[in-house]
C-alpha positions in Angstrom: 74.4 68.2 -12.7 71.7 66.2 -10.7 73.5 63.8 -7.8 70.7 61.1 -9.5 72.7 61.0 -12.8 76.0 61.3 -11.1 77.4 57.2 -10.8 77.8 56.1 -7.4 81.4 56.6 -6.9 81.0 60.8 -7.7 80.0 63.2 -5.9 78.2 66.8 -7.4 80.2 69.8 -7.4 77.6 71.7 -6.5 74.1 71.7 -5.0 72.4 75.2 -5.3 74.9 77.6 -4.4 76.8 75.5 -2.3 80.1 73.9 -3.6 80.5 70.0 -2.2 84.3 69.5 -1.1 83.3 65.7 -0.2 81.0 63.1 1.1 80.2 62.2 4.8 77.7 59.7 4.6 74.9 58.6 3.1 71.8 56.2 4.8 68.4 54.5 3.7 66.8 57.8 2.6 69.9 60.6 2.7 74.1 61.9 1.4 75.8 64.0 3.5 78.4 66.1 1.8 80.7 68.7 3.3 79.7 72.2 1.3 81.5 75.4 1.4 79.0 78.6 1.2 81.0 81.0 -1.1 78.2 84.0 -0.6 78.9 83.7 3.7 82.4 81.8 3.5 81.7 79.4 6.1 82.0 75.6 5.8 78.8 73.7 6.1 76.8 70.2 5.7 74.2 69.7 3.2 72.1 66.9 3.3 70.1 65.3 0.3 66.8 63.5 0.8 65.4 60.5 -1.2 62.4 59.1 -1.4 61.3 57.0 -4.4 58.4 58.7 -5.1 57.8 59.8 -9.3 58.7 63.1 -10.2 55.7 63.4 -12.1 53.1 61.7 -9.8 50.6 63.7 -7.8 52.2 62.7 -4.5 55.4 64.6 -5.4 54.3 68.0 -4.7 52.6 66.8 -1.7 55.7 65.6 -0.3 57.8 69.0 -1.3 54.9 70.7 0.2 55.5 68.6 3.5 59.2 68.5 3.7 59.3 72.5 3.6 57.0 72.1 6.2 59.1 70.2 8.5 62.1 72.1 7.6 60.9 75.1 8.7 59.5 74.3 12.3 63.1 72.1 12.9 64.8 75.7 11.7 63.2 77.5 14.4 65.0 75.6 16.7 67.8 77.4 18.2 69.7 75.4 21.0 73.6 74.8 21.3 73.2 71.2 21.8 70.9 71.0 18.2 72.8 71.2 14.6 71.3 74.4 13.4 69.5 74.2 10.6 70.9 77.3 8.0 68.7 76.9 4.6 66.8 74.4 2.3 65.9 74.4 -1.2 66.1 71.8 -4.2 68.4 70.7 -7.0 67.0 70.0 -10.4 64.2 68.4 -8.0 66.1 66.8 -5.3 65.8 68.2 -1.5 68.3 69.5 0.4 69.0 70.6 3.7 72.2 72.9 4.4 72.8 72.9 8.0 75.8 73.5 10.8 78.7 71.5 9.9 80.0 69.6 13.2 83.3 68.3 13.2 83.5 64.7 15.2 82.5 61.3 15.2 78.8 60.4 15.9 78.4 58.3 19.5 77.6 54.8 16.8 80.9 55.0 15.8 82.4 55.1 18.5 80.8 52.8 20.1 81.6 50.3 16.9 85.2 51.0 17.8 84.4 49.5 21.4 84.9 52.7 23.3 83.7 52.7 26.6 83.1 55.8 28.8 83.6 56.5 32.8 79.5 57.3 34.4 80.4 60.8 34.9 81.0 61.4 31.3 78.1 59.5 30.1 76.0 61.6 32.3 77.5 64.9 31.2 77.1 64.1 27.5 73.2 62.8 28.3 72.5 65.3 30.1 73.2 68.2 27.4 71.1 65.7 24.7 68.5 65.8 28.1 68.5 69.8 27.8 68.2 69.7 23.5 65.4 67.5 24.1 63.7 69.4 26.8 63.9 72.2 24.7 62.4 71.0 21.7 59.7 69.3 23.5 58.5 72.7 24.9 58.0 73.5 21.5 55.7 70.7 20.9 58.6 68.9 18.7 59.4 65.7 18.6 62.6 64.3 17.3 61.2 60.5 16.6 64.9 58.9 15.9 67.0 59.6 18.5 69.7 56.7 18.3 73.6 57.2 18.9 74.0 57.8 14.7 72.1 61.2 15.0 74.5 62.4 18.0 77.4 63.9 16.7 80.1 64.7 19.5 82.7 67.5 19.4 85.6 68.8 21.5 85.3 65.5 23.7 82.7 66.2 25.8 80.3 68.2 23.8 77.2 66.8 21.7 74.9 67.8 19.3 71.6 66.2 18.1 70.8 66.3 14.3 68.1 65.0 11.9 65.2 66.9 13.6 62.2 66.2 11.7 63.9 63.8 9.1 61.8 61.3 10.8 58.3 62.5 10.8 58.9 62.8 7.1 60.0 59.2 6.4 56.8 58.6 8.6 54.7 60.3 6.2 52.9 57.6 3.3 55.7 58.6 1.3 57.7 55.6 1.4 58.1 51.9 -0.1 55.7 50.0 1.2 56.2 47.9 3.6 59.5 49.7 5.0 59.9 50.1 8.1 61.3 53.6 9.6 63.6 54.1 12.2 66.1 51.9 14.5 64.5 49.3 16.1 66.6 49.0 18.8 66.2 52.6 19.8 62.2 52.8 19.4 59.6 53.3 22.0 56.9 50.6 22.0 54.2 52.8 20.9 56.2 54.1 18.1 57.3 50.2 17.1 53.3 50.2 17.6 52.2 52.6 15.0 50.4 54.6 18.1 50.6 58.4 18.3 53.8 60.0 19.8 55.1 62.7 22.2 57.9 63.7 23.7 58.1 60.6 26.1 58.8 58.5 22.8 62.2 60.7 22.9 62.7 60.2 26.8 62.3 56.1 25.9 65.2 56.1 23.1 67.4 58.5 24.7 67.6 56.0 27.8 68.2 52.8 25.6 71.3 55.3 24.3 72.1 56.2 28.3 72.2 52.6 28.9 74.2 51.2 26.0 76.7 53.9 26.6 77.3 53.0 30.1 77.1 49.1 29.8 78.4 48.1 26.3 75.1 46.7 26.0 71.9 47.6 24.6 68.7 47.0 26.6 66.4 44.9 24.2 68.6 42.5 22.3 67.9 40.8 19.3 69.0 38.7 16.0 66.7 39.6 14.1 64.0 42.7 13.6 61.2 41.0 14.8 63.0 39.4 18.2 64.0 43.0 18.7 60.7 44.4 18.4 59.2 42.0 20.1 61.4 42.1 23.0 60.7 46.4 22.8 57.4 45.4 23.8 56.6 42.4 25.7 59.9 42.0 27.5 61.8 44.1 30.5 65.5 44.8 29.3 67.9 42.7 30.1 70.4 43.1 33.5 73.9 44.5 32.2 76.8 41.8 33.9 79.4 44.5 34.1 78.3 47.0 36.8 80.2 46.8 39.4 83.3 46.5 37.2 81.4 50.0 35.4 81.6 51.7 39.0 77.2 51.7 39.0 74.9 51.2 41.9 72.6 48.2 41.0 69.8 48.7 43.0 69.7 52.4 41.2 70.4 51.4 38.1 67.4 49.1 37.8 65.0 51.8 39.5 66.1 54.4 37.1 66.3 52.5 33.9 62.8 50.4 34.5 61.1 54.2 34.7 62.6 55.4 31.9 62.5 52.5 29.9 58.7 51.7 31.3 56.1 50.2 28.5 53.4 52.7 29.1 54.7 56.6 28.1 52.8 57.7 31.9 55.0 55.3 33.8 58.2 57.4 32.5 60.0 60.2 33.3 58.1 63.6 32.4 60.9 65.4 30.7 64.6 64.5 29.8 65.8 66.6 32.3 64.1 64.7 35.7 65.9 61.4 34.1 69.1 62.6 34.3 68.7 64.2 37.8 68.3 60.3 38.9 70.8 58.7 36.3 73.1 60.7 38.5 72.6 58.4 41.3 73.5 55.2 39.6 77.0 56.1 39.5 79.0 55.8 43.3 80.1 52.5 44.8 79.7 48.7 45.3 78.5 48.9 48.6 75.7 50.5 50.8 77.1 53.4 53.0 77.8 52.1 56.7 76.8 56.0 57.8 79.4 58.1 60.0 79.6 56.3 63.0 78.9 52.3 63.4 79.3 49.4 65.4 80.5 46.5 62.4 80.7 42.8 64.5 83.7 41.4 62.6 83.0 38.0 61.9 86.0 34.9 62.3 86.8 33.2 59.3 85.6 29.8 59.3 88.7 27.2 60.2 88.9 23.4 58.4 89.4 20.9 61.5 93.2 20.3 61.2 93.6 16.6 61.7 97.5 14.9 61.7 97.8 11.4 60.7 100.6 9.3 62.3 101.6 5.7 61.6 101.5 2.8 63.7 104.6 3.3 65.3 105.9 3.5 69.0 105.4 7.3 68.9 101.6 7.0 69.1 102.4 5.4 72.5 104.7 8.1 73.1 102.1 10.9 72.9 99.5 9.4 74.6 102.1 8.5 77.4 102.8 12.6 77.8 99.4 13.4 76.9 98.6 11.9 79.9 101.2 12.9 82.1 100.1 16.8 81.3 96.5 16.0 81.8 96.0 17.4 85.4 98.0 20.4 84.2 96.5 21.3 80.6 93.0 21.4 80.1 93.4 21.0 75.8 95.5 17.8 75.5 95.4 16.2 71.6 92.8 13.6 71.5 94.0 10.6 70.0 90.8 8.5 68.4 90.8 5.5 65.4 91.0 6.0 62.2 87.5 5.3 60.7 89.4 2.4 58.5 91.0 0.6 61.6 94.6 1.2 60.3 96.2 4.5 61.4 95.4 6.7 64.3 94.3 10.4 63.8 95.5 13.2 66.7 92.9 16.1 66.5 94.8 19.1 67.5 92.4 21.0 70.3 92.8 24.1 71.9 95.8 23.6 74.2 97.1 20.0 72.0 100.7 19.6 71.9 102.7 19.5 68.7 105.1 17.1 67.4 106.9 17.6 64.4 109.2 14.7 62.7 112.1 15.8 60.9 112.7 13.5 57.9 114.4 10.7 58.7 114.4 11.3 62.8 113.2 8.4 65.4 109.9 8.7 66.2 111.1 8.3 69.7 113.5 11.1 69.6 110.7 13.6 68.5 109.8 13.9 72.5 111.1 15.5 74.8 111.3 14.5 78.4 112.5 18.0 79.4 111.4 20.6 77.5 107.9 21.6 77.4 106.0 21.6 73.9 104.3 25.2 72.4 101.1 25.3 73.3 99.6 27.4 70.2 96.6 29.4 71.1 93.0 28.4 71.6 91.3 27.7 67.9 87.6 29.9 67.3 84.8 28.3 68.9 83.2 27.6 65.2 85.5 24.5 65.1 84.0 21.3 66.1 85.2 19.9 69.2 86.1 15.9 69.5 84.8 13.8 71.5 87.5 12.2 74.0 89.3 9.5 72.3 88.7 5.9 73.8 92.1 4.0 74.7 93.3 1.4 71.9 91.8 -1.7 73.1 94.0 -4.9 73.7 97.1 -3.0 74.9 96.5 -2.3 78.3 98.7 -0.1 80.5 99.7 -3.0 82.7 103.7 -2.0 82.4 103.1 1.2 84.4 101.7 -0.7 87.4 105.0 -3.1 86.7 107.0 0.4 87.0 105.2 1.5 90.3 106.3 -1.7 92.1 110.0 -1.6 90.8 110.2 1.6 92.2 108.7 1.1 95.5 110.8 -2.0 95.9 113.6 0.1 94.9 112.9 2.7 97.5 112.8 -0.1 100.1 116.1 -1.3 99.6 117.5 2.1 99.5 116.2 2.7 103.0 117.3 -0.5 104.2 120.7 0.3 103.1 120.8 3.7 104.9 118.9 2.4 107.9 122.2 2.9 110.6 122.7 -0.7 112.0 124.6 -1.4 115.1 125.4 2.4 116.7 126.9 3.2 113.8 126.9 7.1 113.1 124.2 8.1 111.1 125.4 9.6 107.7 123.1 11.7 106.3 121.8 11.3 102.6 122.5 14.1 100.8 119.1 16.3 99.7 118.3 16.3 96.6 118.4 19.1 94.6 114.7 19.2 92.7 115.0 19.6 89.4 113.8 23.4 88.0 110.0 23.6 87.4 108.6 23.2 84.3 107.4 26.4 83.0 103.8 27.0 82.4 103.1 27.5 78.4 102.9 31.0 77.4 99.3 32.2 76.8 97.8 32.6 73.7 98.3 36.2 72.3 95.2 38.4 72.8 95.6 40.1 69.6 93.4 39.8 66.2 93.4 40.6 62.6 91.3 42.8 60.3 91.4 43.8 56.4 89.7 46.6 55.4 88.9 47.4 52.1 87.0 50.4 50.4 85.0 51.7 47.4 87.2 53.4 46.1 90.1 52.4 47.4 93.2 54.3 48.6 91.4 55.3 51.5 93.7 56.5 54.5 92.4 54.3 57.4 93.1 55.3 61.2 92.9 53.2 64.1 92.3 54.8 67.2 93.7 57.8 66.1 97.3 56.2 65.0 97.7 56.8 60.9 98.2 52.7 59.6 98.3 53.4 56.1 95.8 53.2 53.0 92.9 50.7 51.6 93.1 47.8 50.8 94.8 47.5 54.3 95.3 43.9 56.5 95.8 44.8 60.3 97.5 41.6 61.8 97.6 43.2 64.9 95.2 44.4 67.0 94.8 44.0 70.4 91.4 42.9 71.5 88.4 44.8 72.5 86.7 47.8 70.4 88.4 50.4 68.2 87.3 53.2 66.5 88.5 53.0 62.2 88.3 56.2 60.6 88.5 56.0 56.6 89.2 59.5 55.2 89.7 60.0 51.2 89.9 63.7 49.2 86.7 64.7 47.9 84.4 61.7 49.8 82.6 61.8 53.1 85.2 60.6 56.0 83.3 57.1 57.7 83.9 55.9 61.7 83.4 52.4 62.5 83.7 50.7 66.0 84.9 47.6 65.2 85.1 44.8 68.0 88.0 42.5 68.0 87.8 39.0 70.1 88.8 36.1 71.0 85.6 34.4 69.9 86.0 36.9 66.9 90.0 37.2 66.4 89.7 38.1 62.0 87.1 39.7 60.2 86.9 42.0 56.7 85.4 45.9 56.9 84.0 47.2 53.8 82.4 50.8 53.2 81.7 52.5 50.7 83.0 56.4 50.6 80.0 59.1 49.7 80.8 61.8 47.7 81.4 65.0 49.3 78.4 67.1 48.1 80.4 70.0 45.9 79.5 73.7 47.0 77.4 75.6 45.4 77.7 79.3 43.8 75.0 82.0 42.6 74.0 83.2 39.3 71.6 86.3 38.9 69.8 86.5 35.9 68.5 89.8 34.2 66.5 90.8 30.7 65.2 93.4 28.8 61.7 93.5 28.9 62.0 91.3 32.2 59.1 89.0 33.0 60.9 86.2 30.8 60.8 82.5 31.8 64.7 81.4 33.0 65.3 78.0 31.8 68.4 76.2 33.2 70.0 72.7 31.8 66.0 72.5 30.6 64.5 72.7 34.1 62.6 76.4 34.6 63.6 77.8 37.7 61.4 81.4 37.9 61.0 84.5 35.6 63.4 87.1 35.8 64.7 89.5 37.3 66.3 86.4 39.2 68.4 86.7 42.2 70.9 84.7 43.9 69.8 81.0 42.2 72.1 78.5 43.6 73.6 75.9 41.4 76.1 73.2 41.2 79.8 74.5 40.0 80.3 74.2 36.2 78.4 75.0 32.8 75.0 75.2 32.7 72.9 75.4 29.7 70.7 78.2 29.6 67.5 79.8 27.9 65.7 83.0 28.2 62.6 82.9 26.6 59.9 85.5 26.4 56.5 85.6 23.7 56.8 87.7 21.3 60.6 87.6 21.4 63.3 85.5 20.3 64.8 83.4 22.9 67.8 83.9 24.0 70.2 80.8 24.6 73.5 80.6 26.3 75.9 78.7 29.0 76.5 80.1 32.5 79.6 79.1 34.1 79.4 78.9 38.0 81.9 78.5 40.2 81.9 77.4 44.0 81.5 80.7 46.6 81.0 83.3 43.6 78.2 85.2 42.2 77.5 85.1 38.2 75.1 87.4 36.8 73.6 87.3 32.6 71.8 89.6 31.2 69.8 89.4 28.3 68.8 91.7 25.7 65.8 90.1 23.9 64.7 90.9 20.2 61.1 90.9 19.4 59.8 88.3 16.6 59.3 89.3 13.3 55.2 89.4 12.5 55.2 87.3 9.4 51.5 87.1 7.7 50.9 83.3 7.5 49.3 83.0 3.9 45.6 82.7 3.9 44.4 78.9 4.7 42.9 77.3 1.3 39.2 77.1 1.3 37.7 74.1 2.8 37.0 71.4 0.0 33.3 71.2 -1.0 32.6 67.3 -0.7 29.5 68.0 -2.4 30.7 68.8 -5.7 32.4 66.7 -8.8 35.3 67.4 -9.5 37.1 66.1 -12.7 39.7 63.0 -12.8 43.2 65.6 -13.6 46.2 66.9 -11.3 44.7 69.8 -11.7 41.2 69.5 -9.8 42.6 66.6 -7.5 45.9 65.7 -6.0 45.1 61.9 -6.1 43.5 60.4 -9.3 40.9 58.3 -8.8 42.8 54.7 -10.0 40.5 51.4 -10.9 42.0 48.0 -8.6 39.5 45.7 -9.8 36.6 44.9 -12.4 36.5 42.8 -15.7 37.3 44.7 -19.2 34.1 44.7 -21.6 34.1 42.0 -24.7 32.7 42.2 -28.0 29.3 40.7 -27.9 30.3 38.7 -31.1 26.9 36.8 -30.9 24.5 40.1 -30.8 26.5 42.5 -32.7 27.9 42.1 -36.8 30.9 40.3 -37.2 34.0 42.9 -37.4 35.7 42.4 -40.9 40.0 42.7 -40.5 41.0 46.3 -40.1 37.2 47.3 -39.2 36.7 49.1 -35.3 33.8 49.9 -33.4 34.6 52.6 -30.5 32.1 53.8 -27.7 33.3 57.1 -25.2 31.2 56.8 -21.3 31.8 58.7 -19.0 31.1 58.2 -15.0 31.1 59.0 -11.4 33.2 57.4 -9.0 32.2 58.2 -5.5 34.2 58.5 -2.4 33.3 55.0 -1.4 35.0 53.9 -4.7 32.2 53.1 -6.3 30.6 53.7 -10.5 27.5 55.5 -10.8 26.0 57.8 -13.2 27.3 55.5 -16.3 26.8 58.4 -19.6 27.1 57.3 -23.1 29.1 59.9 -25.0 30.1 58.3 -28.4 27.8 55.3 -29.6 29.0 52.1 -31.0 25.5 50.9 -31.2 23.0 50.0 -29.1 24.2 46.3 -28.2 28.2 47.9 -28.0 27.0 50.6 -25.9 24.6 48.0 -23.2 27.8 45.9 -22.9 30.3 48.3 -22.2 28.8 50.1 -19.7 27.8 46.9 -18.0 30.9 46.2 -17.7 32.0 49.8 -16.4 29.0 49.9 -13.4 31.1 46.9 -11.8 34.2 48.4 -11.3 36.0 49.4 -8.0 37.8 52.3 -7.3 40.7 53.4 -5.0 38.9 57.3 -4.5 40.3 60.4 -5.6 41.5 62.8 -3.0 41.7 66.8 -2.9 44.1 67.8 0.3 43.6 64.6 2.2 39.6 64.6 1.1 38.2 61.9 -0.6 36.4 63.5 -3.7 34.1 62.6 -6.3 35.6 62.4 -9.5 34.2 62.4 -13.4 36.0 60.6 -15.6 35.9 59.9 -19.0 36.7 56.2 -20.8 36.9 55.2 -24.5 36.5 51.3 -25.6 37.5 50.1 -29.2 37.0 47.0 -30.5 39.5 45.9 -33.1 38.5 43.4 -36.0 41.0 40.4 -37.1 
C-alpha cells in the first residue's frame, strides 16, 4: 500500500522490504519511520521523500534520476559521527532512504526543553560534528542544512549528523515555487543569498549551533523570516548577557564567534576542525590571569564622612570645654562647626576625635568624664575629607574661665596667708600633696588591615606567608601591615603568588585571580597500515602519512581516519592516555573498480527534435499569444452542427520563438491565412533535452464550430 493513500493518522506496514514498527517524524518534505530489515535482522530508519512534483510529468524522472544521484555520493560516506546511509529504492513511486537507526533525542529538542550544557560538553559534542564535517568536506561534500534538528545525540555525549544531501535536493528546481529551503536561522549569508556554496557555508551554521548551545541564544534573532534574514546578512550577532554566569571568556568569545560567524566565507575559519581548536579558549574564567608572581596594590574602600549631630544642649559646651583641654596633647580633637541651617551643631569625628555616646535617657552632663580618658579609635584613610577647624560659636564668649582663674589665684592667696607663721610661731608644715596618677596616653591605633580574596573558581586554598588560612571566598581581618606573599593553590589549576601590600594609607582591599588550567599531559599513539604511505587523519586535522611514530596527543578519544587512493578508508577512535604509548594498525581494502556507464552523447543543438517525452525531457509549453477567430466577414457563414478544421505545424526555437509556420490540413485559403497568423505570434517557454534548450516541432489542430 502506497504511504500517499494511507490517511494521515496510519502509518504503512511496509516500504520495500522493510517492515515499519512506527513513526519518528515527519517535516516539510519527509516521514521518518522506525523499520525492521527481516533479510539482515537489524532495526533501522527509513526515510520517505516528498516533493509535489506529477508522477507523470517530465520533471519526475529527472528528479529520481537526481535523488539516486545524491544518495549515492552521501552513501559513500563512512564516518562514526555521520548516520550511515544502508540502501535506497522506491515504493509504488515514492523515495526512500533506509539508513542507521540512532536512538536519542536530536540537539532541537532538547534545547526546546530548555536544557543547557556546561562549555566542556558543548565543545566535545562540536567538536566530533567538527571532525564529520571535516571529513565530508575533504570529499568535496557539502551538507547545506546543518541545524540542531539534523544532530541526533546518543549515549550522552555522542552525536551524529544526518540528512546529508537531503538539502541539495530540495535546492534543486524541484520544489513549490516560491519556497524557501532550509532554516533561516542556521543559514550562511551566501546561501540566504542564492550564491554558490562550499564547505565554509557548513563552518557558518555549525557555529550559530556552537553558540546557541552555549548561550541559550541564537546569534541572529528574529520575529519574522525576513528580520532573520536580514539580520544573517547586514547585522553582527548579537552579545549573549549570560557569560559570565556560562563560565566563558568574553573577550574570546567575541574573537572566535565574529571569525566563524564572518559575512564573507574567506574571513572564516578554513575547516571545522581549526574552529574548535579556538572555541576551546572561550571557556576558563571571569578574570584575566594575574601570572605567577605579582605585586596587586590593594586599594581602601572609600569611607562616607561620619558626622554626629547633637542638640543644643549644655553638652556641646561640655565637649568643646575637653576638646580643648586635650588640645596640646592630641593632635585629632572633633571639630565642632554650625549646622549649615543655624540650628544644631555638627561634631566631625577626625582622626584622633573623642567619642561620646548618650545612653537613653542619661544627662548630657554625665556623659563626660573628668577622669577617665575617652578611646581614641584609630586614624580614618586619608581619602576622607578633612574639616576645616570649626570657628567658636559667636556671642558666648569664654569670659567665665578668666572669672575661674582669678577665684583661684585669690584663693591661693588666702591659703598662703593663712599658713604664713605669724609671731614665732612654729612653722607647721603643709602636708604634700599627693599628685593625682597620670592620665594614660590613648592606645595607638592597631597596625593591622583587612583583605578578601576571592577566585575563579572558587574553593581555592589561599596561604599567607606560608601559614594555611583556609579556602576562597576568604576575608582576612587581620593582617599586620607591610607586604605578604598569597599563594592560591586549587587541584587541577595553575597555583598563583601575589605580593600583596597592606597599609595604613591602604588598611582593606579585594584580590581577585583567575586560576589557569593545568595543561593535561600528553601520551603517544603510533600509527601503522598495510600498504603504508596512507594519509593519518586525527579529530579531522592530518598529522603525516604512516608509518607514524610517537604522535603526541591530548588524553581521551580521538577520532581517527586512515585513508589511502585506491582503498577504502579506514575510520576508528584511538583512546590515549597520559604517559602511555597506543599504537593502530590498519589493514586497508582496495576499492572495488566499478565501470561508470558510458556518458550520453552530447545533445546536437542543431537538430529538431519533436514536441514528446520521448525526444525531450521538457515540452516546449505556450505562456502567451491570442487564439485564432473565425474570419466570419471573409469566410461562408458556418450553418449549426457545420466545422471547419486546419492541422500547422511549427518550429519553436530555443529563444521561444514560432517559425517555419506549415499548413498540413486546409480549411481554405482565408481559414488557413488566419490561423497561422495567429500561430507566428506566439511565445514559448523552450523545450529542453538534459538541461539543453532544444528546438522543437510541434503539431496544432484549429476547429471552428458552427452555432
Amino acid at each position: 500500500m502506497s504511504e500517499r493513500s494511507l490517511p494521515a493518522d496510519q502509518i504503512p506496514e511496509t516500504i520495500g522490504r522493510y517492515k515499519i514498527v512506527k513513526k519518528l517524524g515527519s517535516g516539510a518534505m519527509a516521514e521518518v519511520y522506525q523499520a525492521y530489515d527481516p533479510l539482515i535482522k537489524r532495526t533501522l530508519a527509513v526515510k520517505t521523500i516528498r516533493f509535489d512534483i506529477p508522477r507523470d510529468s517530465p520533471s519526475y524522472r529527472t528528479f529520481l534520476n537526481r535523488f539516486y544521484q545524491e544518495a549515492r555520493i552521501s552513501g559513500t560516506l563512512s564516518h562514526p559521527n555521520i548516520v550511515t546511509l544502508f540502501d535506497i529504492g522506491d515504493e509504488n513511486g515514492l523515495p526512500f532512504l533506509a539508513m542507521e537507526y540512532v536512538e536519542g533525542p536530536t540537539m532541537a529538542q532538547m534545547l526546546e526543553k530548555g536544557e543547557r550544557f556546561r562549555p566542556e560538553k558543548v565543545i566535545a559534542l562540536v567538536s566530533q560534528v567538527a571532525s564529520a564535517l571535516d571529513y565530508a568536506h575533504s570529499r568535496s561534500i557539502v551538507h547545506r542544512d546543518i541545524k540542531p534538528s539534523n544532530l541526533i545525540v546518543y549515549g550522552e555525549d555522542r552525536i551524529k549528523v544526518t540528512d546529508f544531501g537531503i538539502a541539495k535536493l530540495a535546492e534543486a528546481d524541484l520544489t513549490q515555487a516560491g519556497t524557501l529551503v532550509g532554516t533561516p536561522s542556521y543559514m550562511s549569508p551566501e546561501q540566504a543569498m542564492g550564491e554558490k556554496l562550499d564547505g565554509r557555508s557548513d563552518i557558518f551554521s555549525l557555529g550559530v549551533c556552537a553558540f546557541e548551545m552555549l548561550s541559550g541564544e541564537q546569534p541572529f534573532p528574529g520575529s519574522n523570516v525576513t528580520s532573520i534574514l536580514y539580520r544573517l546578512v547586514h547585522v553582527d550577532p548579537i552579545e549573549p548577557g549570560n557569560l559570565l554566569e556560562s563560565g566563558l571568556v568574553p573577550e574570546k568569545w567575541h574573537e572566535v564567534f565574529n571569525r566563524v560567524l564572518a559575512k564573507k566565507p574567506e574571513n572564516r575559519y578554513p575547516t571545522a576542525g581549526a574552529f574548535v581548536q579556538d572555541l576551546e579558549l572561550c571557556q576558563g574564567s571571569w578574570f584575566t590571569g594575574l601570572g605567577d608572581d605579582t605585586v596587586t596594590m590593594v586599594s581602601p574602600p572609600v569611607l562616607a564622612e561620619a558626622t554626629a549631630t547633637l542638640p543644643q544642649m549644655e553638652v556641646a559646651e561640655t565637649i568643646r570645654a575637653a576638646s580643648a583641654a586635650t588640645a596640646g596633647s592630641s593632635a585629632g580633637a572633633a571639630s565642632s562647626a554650625p549646622d549649615p541651617a543655624g540650628q544644631e551643631p555638627t561634631v566631625v569625628l577626625g582622626p584622633a576625635a573623642e567619642t561620646v555616646v548618650l545612653a537613653p535617657g542619661a544627662s548630657p552632663k554625665a556623659a563626660v568624664s573628668d577622669t577617665q580618658p575617652m578611646p581614641v579609635p584609630p586614624p580614618l584613610p586619608s581619602r576622607v575629607p578633612a574639616r576645616a577647624p570649626a570657628t567658636p560659636r559667636p556671642g558666648r564668649p569664654r569670659a567665665w574661665l578668666w572669672g575661674a582663674a582669678a577665684v583661684l589665684t585669690l584663693s591661693a592667696i588666702a591659703g598662703a596667708w593663712v599658713l604664713w607663721p605669724k609671731g614665732g610661731q612654729d612653722v607647721v608644715a603643709a602636708p604634700t600633696p599627693v599628685p593625682p596618677p597620670p592620665t594614660p596616653a590613648p592606645a595607638p591605633p592597631p597596625a593591622t588591615g583587612s583583605l578578601r580574596v576571592e577566585t575563579e573558581p572558587s574553593g581555592a586554598r589561599v596561604l599567607v606567608d606560608g601559614q594555611d588560612r583556609g579556602t576562597t571566598p576568604l576575608d582576612l581581618a587581620d593582617l599586620s601591615f607591610g607586604e605578604h606573599q598569597v599563594r592560591l593553590e586549587l587541584s587541577g589549576f595553575e597555583p598563583q603568588t601575589h605580593r600583596v601590600a597592606v597599609s595604613g594609607a591602604a588598611p582593606s582591599g579585594q584580590l581577585q585571580a583567575a586560576l589557569t588550567k593545568v595543561a593535561p599531559a600528553t601520551g603517544g599513539a603510533d600509527f601503522l597500515s598495510s600498504p603504508p604511505g596512507a594519509a593519518v587523519l586525527v579529530d579531522g586535522r592530518a598529522v603525516g602519512q604512516t608509518p607514524l611514530s610517537d604522535l603526541q596527543l591530548k588524553p581521551g578519544s580521538h577520532q581517527l581516519e586512515i585513508d589511502l587512493e585506491g582503498y577504502e578508508p579506514w575510520v576508528g577512535v584511538v583512546h590515549v592516555t597520559p604517559g602511555s604509548r597506543a599504537r593502530v594498525e590498519a589493514s586497508l581494502r582496495p576499492l572495488l573498480r566499478v565501470t561508470p556507464p558510458p556518458a550520453p552523447p552530447p545533445v546536437d543543438t542543431s537538430k529538431v527534435y519533436a514536441n514528446t517525452p520521448k525526444d525531450v525531457d521538457t515540452l516546449a509549453r505556450k505562456v502567451s499569444g491570442e487564439s485564432p477567430s473565425y474570419p466570419s466577414d471573409r469566410a461562408p457563414r458556418l450553418r449549426s452542427g457545420e466545422r471547419v478544421s486546419v492541422t500547422v505545424s511549427f518550429v519553436v526555437t530555443e529563444n521561444g520563438e514560432v517559425e517555419d509556420v506549415t499548413i498540413e490540413e486546409s480549411g481554405g485559403r482565408v481559414i488557413d491565412e488566419v490561423v497561422a497568423s495567429a500561430i507566428r505570434g506566439w511565445k514559448f517557454q523552450p523545450a529542453r533535452k538534459r538541461g539543453t534548450l532544444v528546438k522543437v516541432r510541434t503539431i496544432f489542430k484549429q476547429t471552428f464550430l458552427g452555432g
